[in-house]
N, C-alpha and C positions, 0 to 999 in steps of 0.2 A: 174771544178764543180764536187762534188760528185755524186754519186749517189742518195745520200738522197736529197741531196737538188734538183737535175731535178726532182723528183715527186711531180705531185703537191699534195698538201695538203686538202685534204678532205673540200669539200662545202665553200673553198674558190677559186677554179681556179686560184690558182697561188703556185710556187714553195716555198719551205721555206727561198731559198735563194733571191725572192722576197720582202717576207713579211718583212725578218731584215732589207732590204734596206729601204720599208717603216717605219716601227716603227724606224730607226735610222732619216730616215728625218721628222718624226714625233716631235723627243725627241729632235731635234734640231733647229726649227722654228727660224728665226731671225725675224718672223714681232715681231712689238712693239705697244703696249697699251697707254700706260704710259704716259699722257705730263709730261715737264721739270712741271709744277706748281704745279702737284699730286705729283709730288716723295718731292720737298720740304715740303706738307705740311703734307705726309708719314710720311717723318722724321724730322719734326719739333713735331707730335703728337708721334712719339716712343721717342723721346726724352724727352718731357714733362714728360709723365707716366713713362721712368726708373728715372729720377731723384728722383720722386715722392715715386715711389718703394723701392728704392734703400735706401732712406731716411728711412721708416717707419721698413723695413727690419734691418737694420743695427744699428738704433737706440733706437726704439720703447719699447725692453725690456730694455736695458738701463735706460734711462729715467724713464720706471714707480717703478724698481725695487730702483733704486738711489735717486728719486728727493719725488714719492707718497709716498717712504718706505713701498713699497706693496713686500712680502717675496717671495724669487722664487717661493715658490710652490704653493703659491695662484694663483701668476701670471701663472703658468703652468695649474693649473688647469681652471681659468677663456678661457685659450686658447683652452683647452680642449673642454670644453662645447662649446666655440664659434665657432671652428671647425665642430663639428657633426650639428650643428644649419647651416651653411654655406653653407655642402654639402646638406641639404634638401633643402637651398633655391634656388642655383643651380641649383637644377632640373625642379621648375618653370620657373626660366629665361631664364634656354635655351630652356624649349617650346613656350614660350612669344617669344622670338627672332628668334627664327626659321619662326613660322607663321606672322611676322611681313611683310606686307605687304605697305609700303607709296610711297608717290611721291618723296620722297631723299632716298628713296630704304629701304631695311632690314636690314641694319647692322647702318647706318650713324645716324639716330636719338641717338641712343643708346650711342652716342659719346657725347651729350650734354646730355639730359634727368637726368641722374643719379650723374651728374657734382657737382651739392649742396649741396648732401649727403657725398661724399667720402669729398669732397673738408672741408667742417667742419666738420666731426669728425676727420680727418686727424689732424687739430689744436687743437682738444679736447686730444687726446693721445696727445699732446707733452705740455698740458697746466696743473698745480698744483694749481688749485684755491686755498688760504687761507681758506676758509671755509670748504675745505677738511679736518676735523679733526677726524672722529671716524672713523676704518677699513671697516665699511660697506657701509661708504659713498663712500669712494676712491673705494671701489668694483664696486657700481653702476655707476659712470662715468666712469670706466674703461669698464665697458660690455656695457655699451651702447653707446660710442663710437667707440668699434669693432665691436657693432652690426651693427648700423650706415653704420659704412666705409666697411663694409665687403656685406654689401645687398645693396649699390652705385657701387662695383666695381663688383660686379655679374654682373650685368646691363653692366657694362663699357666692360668687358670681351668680348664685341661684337667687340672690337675693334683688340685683338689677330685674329679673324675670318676675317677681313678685309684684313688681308696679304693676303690672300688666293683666295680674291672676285676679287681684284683692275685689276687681269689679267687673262685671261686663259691660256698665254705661260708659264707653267711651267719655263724653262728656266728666264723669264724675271721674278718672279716670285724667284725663288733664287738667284737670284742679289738684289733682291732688301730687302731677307731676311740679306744679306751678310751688305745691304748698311748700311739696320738700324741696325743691330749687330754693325758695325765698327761706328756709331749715337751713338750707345749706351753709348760705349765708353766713350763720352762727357760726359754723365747722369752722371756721378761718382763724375764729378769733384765739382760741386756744395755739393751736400753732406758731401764728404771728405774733404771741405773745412772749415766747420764745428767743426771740432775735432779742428784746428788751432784757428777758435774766440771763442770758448768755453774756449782755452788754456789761452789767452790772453787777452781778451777784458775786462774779470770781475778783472783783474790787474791793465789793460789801464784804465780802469774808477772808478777805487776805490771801485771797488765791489758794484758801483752800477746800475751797470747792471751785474747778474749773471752770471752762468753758464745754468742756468732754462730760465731765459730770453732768451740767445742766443739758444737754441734750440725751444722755441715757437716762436722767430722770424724766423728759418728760415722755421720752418714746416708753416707758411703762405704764406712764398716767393714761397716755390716749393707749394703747393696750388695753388696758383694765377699762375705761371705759367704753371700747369700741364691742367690747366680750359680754358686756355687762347689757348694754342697749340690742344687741344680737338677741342674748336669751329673752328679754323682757318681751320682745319682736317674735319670738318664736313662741310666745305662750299666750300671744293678744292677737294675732292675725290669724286670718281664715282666705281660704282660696277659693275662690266663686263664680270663674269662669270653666265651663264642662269642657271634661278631656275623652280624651279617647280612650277606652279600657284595655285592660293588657291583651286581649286577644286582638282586638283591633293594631293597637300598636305591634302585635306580634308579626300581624297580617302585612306591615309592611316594614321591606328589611333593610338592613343596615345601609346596603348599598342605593337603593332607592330613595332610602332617606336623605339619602347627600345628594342623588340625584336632584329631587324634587327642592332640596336646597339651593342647588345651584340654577336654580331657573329662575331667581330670586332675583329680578332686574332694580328692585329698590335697594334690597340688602347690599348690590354691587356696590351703587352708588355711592350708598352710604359708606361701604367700606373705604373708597379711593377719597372721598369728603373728609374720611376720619386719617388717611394717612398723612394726608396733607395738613390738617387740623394738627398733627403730632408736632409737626415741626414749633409748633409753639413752646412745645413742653419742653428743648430744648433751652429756648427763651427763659422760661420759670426756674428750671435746676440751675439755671446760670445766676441767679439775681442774686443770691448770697453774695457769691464774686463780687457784682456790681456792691452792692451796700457796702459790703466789707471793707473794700480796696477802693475804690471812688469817691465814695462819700465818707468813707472813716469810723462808718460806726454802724454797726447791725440796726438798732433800734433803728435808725432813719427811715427800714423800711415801715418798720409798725405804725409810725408817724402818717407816716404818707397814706397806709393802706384804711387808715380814720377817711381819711379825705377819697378814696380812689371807689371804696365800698361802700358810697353813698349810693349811688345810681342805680346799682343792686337792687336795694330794698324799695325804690322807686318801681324799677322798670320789674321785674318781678311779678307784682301782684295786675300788671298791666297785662302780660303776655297771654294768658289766654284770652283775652276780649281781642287785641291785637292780631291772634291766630283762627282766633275765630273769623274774624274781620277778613283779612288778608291770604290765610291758610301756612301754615306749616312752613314748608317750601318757601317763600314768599317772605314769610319775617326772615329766615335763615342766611338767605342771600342776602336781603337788602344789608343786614346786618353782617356779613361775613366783609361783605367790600366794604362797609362803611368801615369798620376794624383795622383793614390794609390800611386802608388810606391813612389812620388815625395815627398809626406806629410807621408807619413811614414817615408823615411830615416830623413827629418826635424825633425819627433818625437821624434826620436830615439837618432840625435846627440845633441838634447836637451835644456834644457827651458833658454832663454836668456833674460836679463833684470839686472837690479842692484844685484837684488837676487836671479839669475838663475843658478844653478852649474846644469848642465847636464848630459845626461847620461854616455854621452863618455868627455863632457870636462865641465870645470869647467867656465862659464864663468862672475860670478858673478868680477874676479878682471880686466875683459878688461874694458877696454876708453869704454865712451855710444857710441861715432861713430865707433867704430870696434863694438860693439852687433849690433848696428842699422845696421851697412851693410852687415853683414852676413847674419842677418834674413831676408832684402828686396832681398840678391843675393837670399835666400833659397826660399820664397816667389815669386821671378821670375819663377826659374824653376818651380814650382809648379804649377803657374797658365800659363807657356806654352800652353798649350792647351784648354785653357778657350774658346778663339775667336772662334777653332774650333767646340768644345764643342755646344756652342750657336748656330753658322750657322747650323751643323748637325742634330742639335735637331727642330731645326724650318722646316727644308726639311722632315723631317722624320714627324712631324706632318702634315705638308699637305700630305703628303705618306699616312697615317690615315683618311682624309679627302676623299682622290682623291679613295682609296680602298671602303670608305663607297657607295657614289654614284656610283664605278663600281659596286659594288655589288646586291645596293636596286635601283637606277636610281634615286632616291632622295637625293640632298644636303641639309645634316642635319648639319652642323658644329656644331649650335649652340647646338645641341642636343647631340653631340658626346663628345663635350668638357663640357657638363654637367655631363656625363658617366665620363669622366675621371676627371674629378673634384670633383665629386661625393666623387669618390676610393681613389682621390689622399689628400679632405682634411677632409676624414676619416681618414688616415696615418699620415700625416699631424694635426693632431689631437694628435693623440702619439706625434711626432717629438714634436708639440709647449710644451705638456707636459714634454717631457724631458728637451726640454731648460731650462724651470723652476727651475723643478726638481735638473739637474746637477748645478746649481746653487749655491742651498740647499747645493745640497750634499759636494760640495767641502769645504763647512765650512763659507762661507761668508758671513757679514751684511754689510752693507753699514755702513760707518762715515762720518758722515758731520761736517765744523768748525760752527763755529759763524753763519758767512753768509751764511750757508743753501750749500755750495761747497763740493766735496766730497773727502774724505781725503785717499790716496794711502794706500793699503794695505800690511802688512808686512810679513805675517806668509806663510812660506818657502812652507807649506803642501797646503793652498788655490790655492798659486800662480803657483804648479806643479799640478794644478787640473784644473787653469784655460789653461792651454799649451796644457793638453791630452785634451782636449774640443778642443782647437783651431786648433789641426793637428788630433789628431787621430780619429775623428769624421766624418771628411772629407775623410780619407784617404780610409775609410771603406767605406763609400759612393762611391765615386771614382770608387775601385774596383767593388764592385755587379753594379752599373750603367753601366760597362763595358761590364760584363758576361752576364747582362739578355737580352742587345742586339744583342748578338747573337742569339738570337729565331726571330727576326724582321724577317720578310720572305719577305717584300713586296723590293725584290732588286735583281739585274740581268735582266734575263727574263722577270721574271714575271712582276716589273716593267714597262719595255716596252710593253708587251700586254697588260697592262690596258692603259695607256697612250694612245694606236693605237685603244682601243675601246670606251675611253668617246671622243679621240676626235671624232668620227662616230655618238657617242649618242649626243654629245652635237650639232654637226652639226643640225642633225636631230629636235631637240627642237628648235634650233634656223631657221628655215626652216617652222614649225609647226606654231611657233609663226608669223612669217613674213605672212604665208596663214590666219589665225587667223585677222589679222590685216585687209589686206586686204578685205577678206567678211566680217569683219565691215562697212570697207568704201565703200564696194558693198552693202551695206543693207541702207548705213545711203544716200546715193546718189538714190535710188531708192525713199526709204520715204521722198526725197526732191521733187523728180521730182512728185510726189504721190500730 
């Protein structure tokens, strides 16, 4: 033993070399919360919402730009405005859920509640009524169906907070972030399944069932089961980390609240991490384009995405040993720049498809199954580190959470992630803009035949505008989501001494409340005997 460590440590009575012993058996608890029937119905509700996600993400502008014939830049702009409108309402719902107070706890109502609104406008973006004929009509269905689904899933947003409630053991707690990241997984396949009946079905049936059709049928299906995994979630799960009672929460006010938010030097980070992270998602609304118009056929992506969602189910079940290992912070970065790098050199060696000559090869005269395979082999490495990516980013916002309440001794989640929702779909505001935008910009109009279907695009110039949208978008994202997490500070040390002191605070509320309880039931036993 050193020297430093035999002294002990000021107004604690015990050595330094004590204290890591505790905070390591702290930061390593094996008790367990969790029944086997909460973690099923965990991840039957993560599931539900990414398929749901994943869908309205990936397709959304698609659709309205393709089928309404609404121009990218309306469409960017409509996103625009719907954005700023989002982050204001945001910041009611997460004071409305913060202070929520019932008998199925503070997070779980919020799981059904706001179900009818997301769940139909969700069918309105993927539907093209006939009567839609003047530009200002298809405006006003279009905003008010992202108003709609955008002020159901503020509400719904209770449910991202719920990872964080279901247990106090940290530990048990990223496992169970890790379970539903490798859950998530699943959510893809329905979606991406998609681009294949879109492909096929309006051939299979003589075009008469569309290509419009197969996307309003299936944005009902994931509807119906994204509403369906909700309830099931809301009648299996229990909240088990201690809150602060309404007098306490009363105790401190609105404005303070946001104060004590804003002192939140992780949550910054986090945010400026995730604006830059956004610009990927720019990259994803764009891939339709790409499949559609470069390669010739939708289904090529679902092909590829067999091959590219391998590493997934790999690197996944790896991330917490990895984070454990290394810490949070640490896979996030390593992983953010390896991503840049990955969709850069893709950019670089260039746009693949029938009409794709490249930067460095020409590969407009390969076989489709030599483009296809190159770009799912280039598309693997690239998304390498997705799984990690995901688990990192979910530890590191509870790290955000768990900082807030070391801080003020109040768990605010719902309030923190209004703060960061706020920032993030103010930026996010831009990003949906650009999407638009880059749309525009690259020269494109949508063609449709006869039957309302949309006709592949040919001009060399569009199609090398939709490739740098599709790689080089992401790549940049990638990289600064890398950089900016290195300012996270909440990892090593520090870390562990907050860990070793909510668990003592939360001890102690839970102790309070148990006394609390008690002289009710000494009061309410006297007024009997009375």
């Amino acid at each position: 033993m050193s020297e430093k460590d035999a002294v002990l440590v000021e107004g604690t009575g015990q050595t330094q070399e004590q204290i890591d012993e505790e905070l390591q058996q702290l930061s390593t608890s094996d008790r367990k919360y969790v029944r086997p029937r909460e973690i099923v119905a965990f991840l039957l509700t993560s599931f539900g919402q990414k398929n749901l996600s994943q869908y309205v993400n990936s397709f959304r502008q698609f659709f309205i730009i393709s089928f309404l014939g609404m121009s990218g830049s309306t469409y960017g702009i409509i996103m625009f405005i719907e954005s700023i409108y989002d982050a204001v309402d945001d910041s009611i719902s997460g004071l409305i859920i913060d202070r929520t107070r019932t008998r199925w706890g503070r997070l779980r109502p919020w799981l059904v509640i706001p179900t009818p609104f997301w769940a139909i406008a969700n069918i309105m973006l993927f539907t093209a009524p006939a009567f839609l004929v003047a530009d200002w009509q298809k405006i006003v269905w279009v905003v008010f169906a992202i108003f709609v689904y955008n002020l159901g899933m503020s509400y719904f947003g209770a449910w991202n907070i719920m990872t964080y409630n279901i247990t106090p053991n940290t530990n048990e707690r990223d496992s169970l972030i890790a379970t539903s990241k490798f859950m998530d997984l699943f959510g893809t396949w329905l979606p991406s399944i998609a681009t294949v009946c879109v492909s096929f079905i309006p051939s299979l049936t003589k075009n008469k069932v569309g290509m419009q059709d197969v996307y309003t049928g299936f944005a009902v299906v994931l509807a119906a089961i994204a509403a369906i995994t909700a309830i099931y979630g809301f009648k299996n799960m229990r909240e088990r980390v201690p809150l602060a009672s309404r007098e306490q929460m009363q105790e401190v006010g609105v404005i303070d609240s946001f104060k004590n938010v804003f002192k939140n030097r992780p949550m910054f980070v986090l945010v400026l991490s995730g604006f830059f992270a956004g610009f990927k998602s720019v990259g994803v609304a764009s891939e339709s384009f790409y499949w559609m118009h470069s390669s010739k056929k939708l289904y090529h992506a679902t092909i590829a995405s067999l091959f590219t969602g391998i590493p997934a189910y790999i690197m996944t079940p790896l991330a917490p040993k990895l984070i454990r290992k290394f810490g949070a912070r640490n896979v996030a970065v390593a992983s953010g720049l390896f991503a840049g790098f990955a969709y850069l050199a893709t950019f670089i060696i260039g746009l693949f498809g029938n009409n794709g000559k490249g930067f460095l090869v020409d590969w407009s005269g390969c076989n489709t199954v030599v483009n296809l395979a190159v770009i799912a082999l280039l598309l693997t490495i690239c998304g390498l580190p997705n799984a990690l990516l995901n688990v990192a980013g979910g530890v590191l916002q509870g790290d955000v959470y768990d900082y807030s309440e070391w801080k003020t001794g109040v768990r605010n989640e719902a309030l923190v992630q209004t703060v960061q929702n706020y920032f993030g779909k103010v930026a996010n505001s831009v990003i949906q803009l650009l999407s638009g935008v880059v749309i525009s910009a690259v020269g494109y109009v949508a063609h449709k035949d006869e039957f309302g279907n949309i006709i592949p695009e040919s001009n060399h110039k569009v199609l090398l505008g939709f490739w740098a949208v599709f790689c080089l978008l992401p790549a940049i994202a990638r990289f600064l989501y890398g950089i900016t997490l290195l300012f996270f500070n909440v990892t090593g040390k520090v870390k562990e001494q907050m860990l070793h002191d909510l668990e003592i605070s939360r001890r102690e509320r839970m102790e309070q409340l148990e006394e609390k309880e008690e002289q009710l039931l000494a009061e309410e036993e006297i007024s009997t005997e009375e």
